[in-house]
C-alpha positions in Angstrom: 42.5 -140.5 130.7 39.8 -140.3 133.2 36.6 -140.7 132.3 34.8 -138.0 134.2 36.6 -135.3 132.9 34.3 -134.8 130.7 31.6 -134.3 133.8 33.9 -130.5 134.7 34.1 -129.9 130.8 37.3 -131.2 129.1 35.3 -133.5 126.8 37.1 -132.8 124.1 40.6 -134.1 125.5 41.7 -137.0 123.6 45.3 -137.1 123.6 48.0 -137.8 126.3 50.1 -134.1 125.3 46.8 -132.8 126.2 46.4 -134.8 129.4 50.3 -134.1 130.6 49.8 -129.9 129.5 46.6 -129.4 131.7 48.0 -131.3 134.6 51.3 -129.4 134.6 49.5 -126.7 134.7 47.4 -128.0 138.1 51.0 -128.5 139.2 52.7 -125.4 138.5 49.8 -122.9 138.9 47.9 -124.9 142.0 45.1 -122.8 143.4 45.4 -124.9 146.4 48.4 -126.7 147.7 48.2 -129.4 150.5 51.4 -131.0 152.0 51.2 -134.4 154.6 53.0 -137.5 155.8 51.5 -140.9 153.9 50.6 -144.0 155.3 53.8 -144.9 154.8 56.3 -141.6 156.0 56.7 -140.2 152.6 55.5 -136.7 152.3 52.3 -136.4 150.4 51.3 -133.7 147.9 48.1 -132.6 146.4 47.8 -129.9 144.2 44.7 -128.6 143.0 43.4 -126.3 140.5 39.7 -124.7 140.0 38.9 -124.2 136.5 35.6 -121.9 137.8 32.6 -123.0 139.8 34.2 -125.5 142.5 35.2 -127.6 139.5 38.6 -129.0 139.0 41.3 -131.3 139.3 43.7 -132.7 141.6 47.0 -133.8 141.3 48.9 -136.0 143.8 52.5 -137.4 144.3 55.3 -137.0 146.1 58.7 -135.3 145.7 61.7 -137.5 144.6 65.1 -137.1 146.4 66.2 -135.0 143.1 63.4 -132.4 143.9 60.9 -133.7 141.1 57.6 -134.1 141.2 56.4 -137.7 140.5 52.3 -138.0 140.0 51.2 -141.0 141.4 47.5 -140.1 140.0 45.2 -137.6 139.5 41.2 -137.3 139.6 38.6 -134.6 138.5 36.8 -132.9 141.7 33.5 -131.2 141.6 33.0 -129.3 145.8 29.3 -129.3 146.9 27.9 -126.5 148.6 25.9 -128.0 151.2 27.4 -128.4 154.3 27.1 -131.3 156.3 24.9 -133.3 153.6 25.8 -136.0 156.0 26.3 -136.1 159.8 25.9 -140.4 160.4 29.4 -142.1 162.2 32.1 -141.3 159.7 34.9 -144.2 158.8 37.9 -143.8 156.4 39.4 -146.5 154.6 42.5 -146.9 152.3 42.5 -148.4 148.6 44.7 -150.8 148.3 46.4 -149.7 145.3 47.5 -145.5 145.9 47.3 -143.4 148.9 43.6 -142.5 147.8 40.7 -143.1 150.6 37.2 -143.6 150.7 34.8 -142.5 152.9 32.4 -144.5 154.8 29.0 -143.8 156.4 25.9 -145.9 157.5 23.1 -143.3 156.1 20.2 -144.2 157.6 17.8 -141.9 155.0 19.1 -144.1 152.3 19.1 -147.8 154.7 22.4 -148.8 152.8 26.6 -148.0 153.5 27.4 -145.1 151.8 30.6 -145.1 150.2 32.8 -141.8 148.5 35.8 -140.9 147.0 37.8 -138.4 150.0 38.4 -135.2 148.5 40.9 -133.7 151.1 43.4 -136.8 151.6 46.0 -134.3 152.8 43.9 -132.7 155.0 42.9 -136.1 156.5 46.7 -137.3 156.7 47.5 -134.2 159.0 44.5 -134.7 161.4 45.5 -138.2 162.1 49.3 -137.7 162.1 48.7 -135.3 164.9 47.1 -137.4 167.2 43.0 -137.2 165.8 41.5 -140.9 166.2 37.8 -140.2 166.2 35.8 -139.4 163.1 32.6 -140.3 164.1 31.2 -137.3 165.4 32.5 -135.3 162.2 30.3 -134.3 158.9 31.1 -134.9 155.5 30.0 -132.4 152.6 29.1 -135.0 149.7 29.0 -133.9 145.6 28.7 -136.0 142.7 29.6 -135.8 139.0 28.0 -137.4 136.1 28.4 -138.4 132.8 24.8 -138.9 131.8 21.3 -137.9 133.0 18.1 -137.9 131.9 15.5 -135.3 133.3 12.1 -136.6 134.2 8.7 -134.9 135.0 7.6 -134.9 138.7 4.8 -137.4 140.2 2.3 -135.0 141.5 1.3 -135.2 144.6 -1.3 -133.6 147.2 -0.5 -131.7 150.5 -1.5 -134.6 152.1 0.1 -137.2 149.9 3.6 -135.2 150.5 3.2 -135.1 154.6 2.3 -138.9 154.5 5.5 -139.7 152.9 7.6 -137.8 155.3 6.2 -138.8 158.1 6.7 -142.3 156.8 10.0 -141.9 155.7 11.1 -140.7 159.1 8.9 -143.6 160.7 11.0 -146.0 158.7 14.4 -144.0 159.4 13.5 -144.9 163.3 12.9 -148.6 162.5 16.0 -149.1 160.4 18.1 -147.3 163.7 16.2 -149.8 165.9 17.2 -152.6 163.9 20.7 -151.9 163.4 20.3 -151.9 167.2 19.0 -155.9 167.5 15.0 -154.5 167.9 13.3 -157.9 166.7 9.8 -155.6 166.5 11.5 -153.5 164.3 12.9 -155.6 162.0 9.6 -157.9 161.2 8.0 -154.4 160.5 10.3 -153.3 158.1 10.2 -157.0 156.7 6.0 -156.3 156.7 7.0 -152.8 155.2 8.7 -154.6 152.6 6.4 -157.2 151.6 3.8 -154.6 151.1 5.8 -152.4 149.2 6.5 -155.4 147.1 3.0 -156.0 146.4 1.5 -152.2 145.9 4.6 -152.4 142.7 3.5 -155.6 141.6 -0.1 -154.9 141.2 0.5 -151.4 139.7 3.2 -152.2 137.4 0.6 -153.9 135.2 -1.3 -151.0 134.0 1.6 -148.3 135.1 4.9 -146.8 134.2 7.7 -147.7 136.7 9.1 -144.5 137.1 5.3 -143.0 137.9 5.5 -145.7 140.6 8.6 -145.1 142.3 9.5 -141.3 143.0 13.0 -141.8 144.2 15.8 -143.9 144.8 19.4 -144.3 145.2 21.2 -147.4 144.9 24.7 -148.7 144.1 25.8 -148.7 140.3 28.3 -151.1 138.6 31.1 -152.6 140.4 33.0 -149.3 141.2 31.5 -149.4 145.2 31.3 -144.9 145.3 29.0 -145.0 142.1 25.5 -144.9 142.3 22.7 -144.9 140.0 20.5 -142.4 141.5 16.5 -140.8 140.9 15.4 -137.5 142.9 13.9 -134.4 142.9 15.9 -130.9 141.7 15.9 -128.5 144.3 18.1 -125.8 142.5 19.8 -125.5 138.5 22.4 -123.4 137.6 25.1 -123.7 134.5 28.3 -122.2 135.0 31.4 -122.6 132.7 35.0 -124.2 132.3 37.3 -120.7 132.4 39.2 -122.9 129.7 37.1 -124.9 127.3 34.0 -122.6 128.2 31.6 -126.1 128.5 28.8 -125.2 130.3 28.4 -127.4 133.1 24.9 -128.1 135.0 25.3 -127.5 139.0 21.7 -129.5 140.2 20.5 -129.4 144.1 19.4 -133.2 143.9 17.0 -134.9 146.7 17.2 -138.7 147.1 15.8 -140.4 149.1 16.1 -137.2 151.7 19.8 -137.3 151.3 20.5 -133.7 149.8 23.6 -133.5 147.4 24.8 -131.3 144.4 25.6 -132.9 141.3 27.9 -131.5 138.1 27.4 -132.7 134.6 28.3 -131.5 131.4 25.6 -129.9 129.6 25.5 -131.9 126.4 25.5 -135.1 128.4 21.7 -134.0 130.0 19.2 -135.0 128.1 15.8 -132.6 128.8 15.7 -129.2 130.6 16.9 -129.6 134.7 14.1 -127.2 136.3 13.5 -127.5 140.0 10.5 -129.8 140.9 11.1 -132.1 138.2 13.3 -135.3 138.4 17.2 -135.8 137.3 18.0 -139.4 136.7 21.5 -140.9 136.1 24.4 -142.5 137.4 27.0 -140.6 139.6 30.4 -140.9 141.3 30.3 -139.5 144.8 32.7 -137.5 146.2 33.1 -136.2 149.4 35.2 -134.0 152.0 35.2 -134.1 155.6 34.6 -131.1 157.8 37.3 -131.0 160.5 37.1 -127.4 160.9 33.5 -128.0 162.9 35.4 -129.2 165.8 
């Protein structure tokens, strides 16, 4: 079974019967169908189902030469609705193990790779079977789903405390661009940056809480490379419900480290009460779907 199920609100599915009945019903009631050639010439299908509020699950395969359906696999799906949460050089890559892809962007607001599960393989397939080679001017629309959160109170801050930051974060965005591009000045001052940083946590962390230090962050989780463990501000709450188990499901605006995303998680996996200003922190699976309808 897969484990984030429970994230769009089938917690309570134990059993295989149970498993093999809801994803026949993905198949045969689809609300979205989605039809390509694979990497390797075989027609690709993807059938998906919403199960209310952007949530659901997608089933993929391909047709046998007896006209049967054969599920290669299967994942839950949660759609964000922010468009283009990212617009840095898109890349596309293919696991080794399915005809599943993950996307790949260097985001400079977070200074790492980030890496997410592609949402519309089919979609994907078609654009490059008919002659599309460049993603890199494309934007992706990136969503996460969780299994367990935690909801913290906010640092407070002044006006002037809140400008300062920005201004630094976008001062450090420009160094980390400069660097990527060979800029020796830049890098040693992101290494000073650093350093400092390093000392301002050590001195505090003596007499302070570390998570009244650091006010955000977003870093990789685990050895799963699309998972993140992540700490930011919520934006924007709102529970909707699983038409059939009727789980409530948090939808959370979440800002980390000025990368804007939505999140799902089940309800009874949040621990505290997700009101915007305060502070969601978990672990997430990114997911992701590239726009090629922009261009």
């Amino acid at each position: 079974m897969h484990s984030y199920l429970r994230a769009i609100g089938f917690s309570n599915i134990k059993k295989n019967k149970e498993i093999d009945k809801l994803l026949n019903e993905v198949i045969e009631k689809p609300t979205r169908l989605e039809v390509a050639k694979d990497s390797n010439g075989n027609e690709f299908t993807e059938f998906s189902k919403e199960f209310g509020g952007c949530i659901g699950i997608t089933a993929c395969g391909e047709y046998t030469e007896d006209d049967e359906f054969q599920l290669a696999y299967y994942y839950p799906y949660f759609c964000g609705t922010r468009n283009e949460t990212t617009s840095s050089e898109l890349e596309v890559e293919k696991h080794a193990e399915k005809e599943s892809y993950a996307g790949i962007c260097d985001e400079m607001r977070l200074g790492v790779t980030l890496i997410f599960y592609l949402q519309n393989v089919s979609e994907y397939l078609n654009e490059i079977n008919h002659g599309r080679k460049n993603l890199k001017q494309l934007h992706a629309t990136l969503s996460a789903l969780s299994l367990e959160g935690k909801i913290l109170l906010p640092i407070q801050k002044t006006k002037k405390q809140i400008e300062d930051i920005k201004k630094s974060s976008q001062d450090r965005n420009y160094l980390i661009a400069a660097a990527r591009e060979g800029d020796e000045d830049a890098i040693e001052n992101l290494t000073l940056e650093d350093i400092d940083t390093y000392s301002m946590i050590s001195r505090r962390i003596a007499n302070e809480d570390v998570l009244s230090i650091v006010d955000t962050y977003f870093m990789p989780y685990g050895i799963e490379s699309d998972q993140y463990s992540v700490l930011g501000e919520i934006l924007n709450s709102s529970l909707i419900k699983n038409k059939i188990t009727e789980e409530e499901i948090y939808i959370l605006t979440i800002n980390s480290n000025d990368l804007i995303f939505d999140l799902c998680i089940n309800k009874k996996d949040l621990f505290g009460e997700p009101l915007p200003g305060r502070r969601f922190k978990g672990n997430i699976w990114m997911q992701g779907r590239i726009e090629f309808n922009d261009f």
